[in-house]
BAKOL-819651 format. One record per residue: residue number from 1; x negated, y negated, z negated of N, C-alpha, C in turn. Coordinates in pm, whole numbers, plus 50000, padded with zeros to 5 digits. Atoms other than C-alpha are relative to their C-alpha. Example, Ala and Ser with C-alpha at 12.3 -4.5 7.8 and 13.67 -1.06 7.14 Angstrom:
<nodes>
<node num="1" n_px="49911" n_py="50119" n_pz="50000" ca_px="48770" ca_py="50450" ca_pz="49220" c_px="49910" c_py="49880" c_pz="50000"/>
<node num="2" n_px="50082" n_py="50119" n_pz="50006" ca_px="48633" ca_py="50106" ca_pz="49286" c_px="50077" c_py="49891" c_pz="49927"/>
</nodes>
This chain:
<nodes>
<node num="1" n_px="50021" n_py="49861" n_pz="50031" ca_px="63511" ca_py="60921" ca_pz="56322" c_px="50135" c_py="50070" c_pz="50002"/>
<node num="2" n_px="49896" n_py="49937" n_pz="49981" ca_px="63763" ca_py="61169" ca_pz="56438" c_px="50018" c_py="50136" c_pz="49872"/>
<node num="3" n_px="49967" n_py="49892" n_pz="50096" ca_px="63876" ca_py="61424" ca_pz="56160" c_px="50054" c_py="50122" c_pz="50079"/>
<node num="4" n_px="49900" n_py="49909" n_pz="49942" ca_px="64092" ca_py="61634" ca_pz="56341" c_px="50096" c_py="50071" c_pz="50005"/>
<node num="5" n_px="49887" n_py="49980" n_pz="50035" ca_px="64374" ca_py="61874" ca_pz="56288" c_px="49997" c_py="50042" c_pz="49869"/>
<node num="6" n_px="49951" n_py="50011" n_pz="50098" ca_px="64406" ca_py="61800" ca_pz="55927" c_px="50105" c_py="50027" c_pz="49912"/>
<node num="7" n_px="49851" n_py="50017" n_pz="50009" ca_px="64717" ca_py="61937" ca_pz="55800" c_px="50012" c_py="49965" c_pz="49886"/>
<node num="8" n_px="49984" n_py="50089" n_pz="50114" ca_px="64894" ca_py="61746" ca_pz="55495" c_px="50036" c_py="50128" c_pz="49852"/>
<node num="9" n_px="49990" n_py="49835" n_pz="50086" ca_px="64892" ca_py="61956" ca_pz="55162" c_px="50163" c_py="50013" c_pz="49947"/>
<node num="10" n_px="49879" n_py="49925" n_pz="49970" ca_px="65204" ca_py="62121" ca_pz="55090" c_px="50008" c_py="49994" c_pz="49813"/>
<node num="11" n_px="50036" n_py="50012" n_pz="50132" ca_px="65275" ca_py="62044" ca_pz="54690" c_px="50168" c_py="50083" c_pz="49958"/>
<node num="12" n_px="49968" n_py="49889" n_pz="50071" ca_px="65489" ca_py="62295" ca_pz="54506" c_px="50110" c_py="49887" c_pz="49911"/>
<node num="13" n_px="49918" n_py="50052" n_pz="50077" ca_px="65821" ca_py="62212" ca_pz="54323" c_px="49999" c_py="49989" c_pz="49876"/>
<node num="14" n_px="50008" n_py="50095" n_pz="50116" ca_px="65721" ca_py="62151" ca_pz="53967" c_px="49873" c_py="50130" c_pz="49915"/>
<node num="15" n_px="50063" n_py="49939" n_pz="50097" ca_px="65502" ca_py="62343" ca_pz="53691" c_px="49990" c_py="50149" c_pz="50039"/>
<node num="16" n_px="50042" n_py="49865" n_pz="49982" ca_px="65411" ca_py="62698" ca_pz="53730" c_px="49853" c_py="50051" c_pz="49948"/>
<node num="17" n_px="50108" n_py="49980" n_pz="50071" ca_px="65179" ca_py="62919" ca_pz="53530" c_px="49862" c_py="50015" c_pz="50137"/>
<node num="18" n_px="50091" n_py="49952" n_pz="49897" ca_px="64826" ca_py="62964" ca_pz="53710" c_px="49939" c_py="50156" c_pz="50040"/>
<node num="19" n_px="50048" n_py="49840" n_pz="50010" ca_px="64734" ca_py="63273" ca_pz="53861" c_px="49867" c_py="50051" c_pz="50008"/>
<node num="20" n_px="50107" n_py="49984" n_pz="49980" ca_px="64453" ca_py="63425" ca_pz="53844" c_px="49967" c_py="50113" c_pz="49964"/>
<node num="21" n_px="50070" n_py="49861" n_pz="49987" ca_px="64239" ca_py="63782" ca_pz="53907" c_px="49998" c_py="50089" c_pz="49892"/>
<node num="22" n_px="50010" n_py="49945" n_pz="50132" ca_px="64200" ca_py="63854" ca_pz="53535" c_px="50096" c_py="49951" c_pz="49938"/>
<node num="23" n_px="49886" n_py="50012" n_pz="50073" ca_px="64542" ca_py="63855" ca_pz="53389" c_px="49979" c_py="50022" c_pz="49876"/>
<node num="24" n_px="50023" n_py="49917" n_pz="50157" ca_px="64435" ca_py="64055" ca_pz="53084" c_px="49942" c_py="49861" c_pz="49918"/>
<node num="25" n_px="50064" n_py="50129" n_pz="50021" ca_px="64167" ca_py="63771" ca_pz="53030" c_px="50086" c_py="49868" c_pz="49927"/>
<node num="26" n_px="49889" n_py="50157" n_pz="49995" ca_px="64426" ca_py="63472" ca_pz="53078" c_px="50111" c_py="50066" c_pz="49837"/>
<node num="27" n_px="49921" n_py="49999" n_pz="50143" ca_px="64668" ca_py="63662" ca_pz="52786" c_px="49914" c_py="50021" c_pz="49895"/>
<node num="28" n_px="50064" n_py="50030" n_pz="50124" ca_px="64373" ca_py="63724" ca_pz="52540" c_px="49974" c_py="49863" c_pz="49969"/>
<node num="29" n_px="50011" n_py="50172" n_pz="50058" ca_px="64285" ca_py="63374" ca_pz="52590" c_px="50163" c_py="49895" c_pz="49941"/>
<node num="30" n_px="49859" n_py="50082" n_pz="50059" ca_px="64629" ca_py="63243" ca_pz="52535" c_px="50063" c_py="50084" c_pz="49854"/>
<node num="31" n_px="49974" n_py="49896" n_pz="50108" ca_px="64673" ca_py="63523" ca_pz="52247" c_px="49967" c_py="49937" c_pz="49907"/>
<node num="32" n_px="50082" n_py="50063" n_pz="50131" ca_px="64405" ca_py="63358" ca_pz="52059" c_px="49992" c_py="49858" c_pz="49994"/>
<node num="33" n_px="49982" n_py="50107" n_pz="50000" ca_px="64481" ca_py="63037" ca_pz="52132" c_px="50136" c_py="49942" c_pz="49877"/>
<node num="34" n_px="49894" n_py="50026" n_pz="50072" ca_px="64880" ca_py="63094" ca_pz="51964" c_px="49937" c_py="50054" c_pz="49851"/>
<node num="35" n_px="50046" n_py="49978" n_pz="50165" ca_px="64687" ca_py="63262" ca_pz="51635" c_px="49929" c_py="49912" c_pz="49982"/>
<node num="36" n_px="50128" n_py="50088" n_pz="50013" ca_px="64431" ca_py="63009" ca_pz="51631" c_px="50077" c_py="49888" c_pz="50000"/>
<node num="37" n_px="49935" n_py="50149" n_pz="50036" ca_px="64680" ca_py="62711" ca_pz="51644" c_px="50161" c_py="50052" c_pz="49990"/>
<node num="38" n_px="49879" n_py="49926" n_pz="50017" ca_px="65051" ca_py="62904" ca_pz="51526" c_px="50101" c_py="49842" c_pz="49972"/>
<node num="39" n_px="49935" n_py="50153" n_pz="50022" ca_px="65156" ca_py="62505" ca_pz="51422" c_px="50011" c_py="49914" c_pz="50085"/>
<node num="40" n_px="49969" n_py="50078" n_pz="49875" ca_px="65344" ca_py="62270" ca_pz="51629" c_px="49908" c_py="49833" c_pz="49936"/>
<node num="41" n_px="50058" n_py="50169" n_pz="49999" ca_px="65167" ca_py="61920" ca_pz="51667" c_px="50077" c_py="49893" c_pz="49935"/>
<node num="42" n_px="49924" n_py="50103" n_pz="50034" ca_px="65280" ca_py="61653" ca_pz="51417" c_px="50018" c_py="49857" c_pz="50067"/>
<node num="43" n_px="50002" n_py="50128" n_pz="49952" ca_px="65364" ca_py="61388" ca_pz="51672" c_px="50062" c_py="49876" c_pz="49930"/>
<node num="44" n_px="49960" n_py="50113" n_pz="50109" ca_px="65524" ca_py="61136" ca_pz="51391" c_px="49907" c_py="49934" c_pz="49958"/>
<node num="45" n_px="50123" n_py="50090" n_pz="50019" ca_px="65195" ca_py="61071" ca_pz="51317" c_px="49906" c_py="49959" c_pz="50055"/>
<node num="46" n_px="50080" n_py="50053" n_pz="49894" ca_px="65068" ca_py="60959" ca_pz="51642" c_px="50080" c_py="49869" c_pz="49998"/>
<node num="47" n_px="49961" n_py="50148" n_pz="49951" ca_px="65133" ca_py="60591" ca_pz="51682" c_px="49897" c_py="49909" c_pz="50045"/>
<node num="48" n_px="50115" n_py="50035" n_pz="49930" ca_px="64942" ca_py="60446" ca_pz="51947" c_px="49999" c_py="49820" c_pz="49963"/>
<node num="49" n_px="49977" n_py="50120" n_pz="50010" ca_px="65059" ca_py="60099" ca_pz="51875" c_px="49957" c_py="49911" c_pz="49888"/>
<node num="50" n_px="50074" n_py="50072" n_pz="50071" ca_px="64921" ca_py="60030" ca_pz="51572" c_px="49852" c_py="49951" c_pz="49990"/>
<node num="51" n_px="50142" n_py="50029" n_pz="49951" ca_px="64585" ca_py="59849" ca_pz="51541" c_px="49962" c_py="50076" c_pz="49869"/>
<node num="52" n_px="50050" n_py="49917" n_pz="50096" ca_px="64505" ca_py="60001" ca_pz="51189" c_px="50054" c_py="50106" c_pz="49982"/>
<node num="53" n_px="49939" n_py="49878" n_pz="50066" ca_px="64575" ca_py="60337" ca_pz="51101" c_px="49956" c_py="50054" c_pz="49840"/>
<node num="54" n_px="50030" n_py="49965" n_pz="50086" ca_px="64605" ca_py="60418" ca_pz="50761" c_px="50097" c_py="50144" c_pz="49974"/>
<node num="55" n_px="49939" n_py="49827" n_pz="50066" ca_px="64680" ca_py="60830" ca_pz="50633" c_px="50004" c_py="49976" c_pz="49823"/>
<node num="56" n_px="49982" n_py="50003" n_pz="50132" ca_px="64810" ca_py="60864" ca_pz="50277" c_px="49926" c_py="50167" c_pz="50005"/>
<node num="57" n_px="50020" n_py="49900" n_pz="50044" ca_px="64727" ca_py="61183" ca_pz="50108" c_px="50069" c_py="50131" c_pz="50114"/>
<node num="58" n_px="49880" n_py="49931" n_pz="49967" ca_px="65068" ca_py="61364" ca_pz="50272" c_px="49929" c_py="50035" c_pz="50114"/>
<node num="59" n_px="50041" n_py="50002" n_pz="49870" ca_px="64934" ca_py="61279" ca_pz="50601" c_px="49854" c_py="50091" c_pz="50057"/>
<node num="60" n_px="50150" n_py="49936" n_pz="50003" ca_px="64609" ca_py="61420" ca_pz="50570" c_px="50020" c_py="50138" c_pz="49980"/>
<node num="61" n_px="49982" n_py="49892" n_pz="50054" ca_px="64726" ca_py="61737" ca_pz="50417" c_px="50062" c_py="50092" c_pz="50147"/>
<node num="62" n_px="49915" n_py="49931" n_pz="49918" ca_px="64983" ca_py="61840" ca_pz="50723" c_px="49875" c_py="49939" c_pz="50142"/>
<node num="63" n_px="50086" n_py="49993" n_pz="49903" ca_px="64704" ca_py="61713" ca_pz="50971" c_px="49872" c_py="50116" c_pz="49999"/>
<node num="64" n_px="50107" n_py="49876" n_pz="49992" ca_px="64437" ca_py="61971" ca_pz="50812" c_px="50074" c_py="50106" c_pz="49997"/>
<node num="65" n_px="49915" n_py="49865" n_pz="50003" ca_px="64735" ca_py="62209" ca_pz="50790" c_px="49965" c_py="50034" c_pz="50139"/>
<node num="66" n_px="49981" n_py="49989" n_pz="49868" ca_px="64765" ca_py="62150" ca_pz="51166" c_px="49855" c_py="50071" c_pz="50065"/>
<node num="67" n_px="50145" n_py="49934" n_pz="49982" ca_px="64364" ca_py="62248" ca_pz="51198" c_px="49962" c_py="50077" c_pz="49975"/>
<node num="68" n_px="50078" n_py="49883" n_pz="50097" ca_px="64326" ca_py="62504" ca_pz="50976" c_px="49955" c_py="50110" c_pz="50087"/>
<node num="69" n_px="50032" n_py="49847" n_pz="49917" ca_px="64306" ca_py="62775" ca_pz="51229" c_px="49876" c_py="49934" c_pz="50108"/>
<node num="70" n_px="50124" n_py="50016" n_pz="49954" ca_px="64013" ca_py="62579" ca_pz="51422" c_px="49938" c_py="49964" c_pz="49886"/>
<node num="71" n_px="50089" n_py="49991" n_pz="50111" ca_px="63862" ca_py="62513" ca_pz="51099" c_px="49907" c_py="50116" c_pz="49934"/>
<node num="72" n_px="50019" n_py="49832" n_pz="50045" ca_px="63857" ca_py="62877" ca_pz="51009" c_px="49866" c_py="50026" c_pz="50098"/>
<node num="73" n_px="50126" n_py="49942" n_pz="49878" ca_px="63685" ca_py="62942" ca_pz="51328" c_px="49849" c_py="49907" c_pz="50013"/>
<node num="74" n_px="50121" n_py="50109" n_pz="50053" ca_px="63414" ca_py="62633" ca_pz="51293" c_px="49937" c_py="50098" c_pz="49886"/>
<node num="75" n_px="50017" n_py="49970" n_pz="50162" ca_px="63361" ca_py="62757" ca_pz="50901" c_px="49902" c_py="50156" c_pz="50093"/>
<node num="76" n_px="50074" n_py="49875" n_pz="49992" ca_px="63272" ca_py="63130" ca_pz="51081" c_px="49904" c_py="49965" c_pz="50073"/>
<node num="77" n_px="50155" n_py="50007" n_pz="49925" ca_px="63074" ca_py="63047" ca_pz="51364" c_px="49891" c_py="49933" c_pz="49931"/>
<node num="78" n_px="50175" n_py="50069" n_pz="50073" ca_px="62840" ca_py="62829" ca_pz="51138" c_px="49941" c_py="50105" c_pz="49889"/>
<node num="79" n_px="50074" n_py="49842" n_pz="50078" ca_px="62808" ca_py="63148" ca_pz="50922" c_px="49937" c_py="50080" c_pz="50052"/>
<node num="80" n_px="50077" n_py="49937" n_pz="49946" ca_px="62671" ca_py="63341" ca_pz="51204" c_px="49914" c_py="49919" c_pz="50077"/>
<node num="81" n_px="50090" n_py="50072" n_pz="49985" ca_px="62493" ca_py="63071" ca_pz="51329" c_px="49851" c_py="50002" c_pz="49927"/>
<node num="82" n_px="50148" n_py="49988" n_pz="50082" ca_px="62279" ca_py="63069" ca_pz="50999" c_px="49947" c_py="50134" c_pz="49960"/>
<node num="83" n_px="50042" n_py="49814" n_pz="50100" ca_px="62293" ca_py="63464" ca_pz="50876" c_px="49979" c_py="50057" c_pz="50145"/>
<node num="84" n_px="50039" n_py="49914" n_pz="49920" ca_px="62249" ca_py="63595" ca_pz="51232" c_px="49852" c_py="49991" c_pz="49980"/>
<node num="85" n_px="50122" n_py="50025" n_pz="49986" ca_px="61927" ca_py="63436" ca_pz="51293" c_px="49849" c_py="50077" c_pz="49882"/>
<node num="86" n_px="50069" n_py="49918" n_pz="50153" ca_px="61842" ca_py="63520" ca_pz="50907" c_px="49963" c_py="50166" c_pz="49989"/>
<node num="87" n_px="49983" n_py="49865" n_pz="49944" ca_px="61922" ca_py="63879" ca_pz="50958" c_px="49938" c_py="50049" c_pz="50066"/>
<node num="88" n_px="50072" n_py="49908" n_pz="49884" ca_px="61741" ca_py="63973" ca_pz="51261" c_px="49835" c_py="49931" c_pz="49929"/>
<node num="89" n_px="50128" n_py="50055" n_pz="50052" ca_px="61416" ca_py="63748" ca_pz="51087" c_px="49971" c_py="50136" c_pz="49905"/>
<node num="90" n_px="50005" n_py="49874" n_pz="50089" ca_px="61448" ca_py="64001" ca_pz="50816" c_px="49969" c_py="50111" c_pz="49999"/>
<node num="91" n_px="49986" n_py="49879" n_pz="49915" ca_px="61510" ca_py="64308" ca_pz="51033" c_px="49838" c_py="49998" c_pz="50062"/>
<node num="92" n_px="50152" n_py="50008" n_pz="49900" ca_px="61137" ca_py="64177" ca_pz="51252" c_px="49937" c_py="50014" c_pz="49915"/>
<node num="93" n_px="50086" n_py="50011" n_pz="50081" ca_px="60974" ca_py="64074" ca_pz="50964" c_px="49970" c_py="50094" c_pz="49891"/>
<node num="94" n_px="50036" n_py="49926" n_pz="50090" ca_px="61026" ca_py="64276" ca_pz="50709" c_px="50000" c_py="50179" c_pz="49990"/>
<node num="95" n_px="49941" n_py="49926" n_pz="49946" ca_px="61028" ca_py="64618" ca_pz="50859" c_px="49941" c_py="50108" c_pz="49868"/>
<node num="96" n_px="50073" n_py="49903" n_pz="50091" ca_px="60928" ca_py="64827" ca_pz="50520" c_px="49966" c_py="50135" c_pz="50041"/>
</nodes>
């Protein structure tokens, strides 16, 4: 099976942001990405090498520190998860 004039791909000298149509888009998403995680990653407490991992108290504390801002956001969406639904039931049902 002949392929034909195939040309070889052409790869780019190192890292570069991606571009794309909706700029605005790409900085809200990266906007809410730096408020939503403002804390750098405690890599001290990655160690791939051990077979058990045990967290003291300390450890636990600066790892939910490190979460808190997807926690926040978890914690809300399951609030409108249950009170939207509630809400509009309310709104159908109970229309006095």
């Amino acid at each position: 099976m002949e392929l034909g004039n195939i040309s070889q791909p052409a790869y780019g000298p190192g890292l570069e942001a991606p571009r794309s149509n909706a700029p605005g888009l790409v900085a809200m998403a990266h906007g809410f990405l730096r408020l939503v995680q403002p804390n750098p990653l405690p890599v001290e407490m990655i160690d791939f090498g051990q077979s058990q991992i045990e967290f003291n108290q300390e450890d636990i504390k600066e790892l939910l520190l490190y979460e808190l801002g997807f926690l926040v956001c978890v914690a809300i969406g399951v609030l409108f998860i249950i009170f939207v639904p509630l809400v509009g039931c309310c709104f159908c049902c109970c229309r006095c």
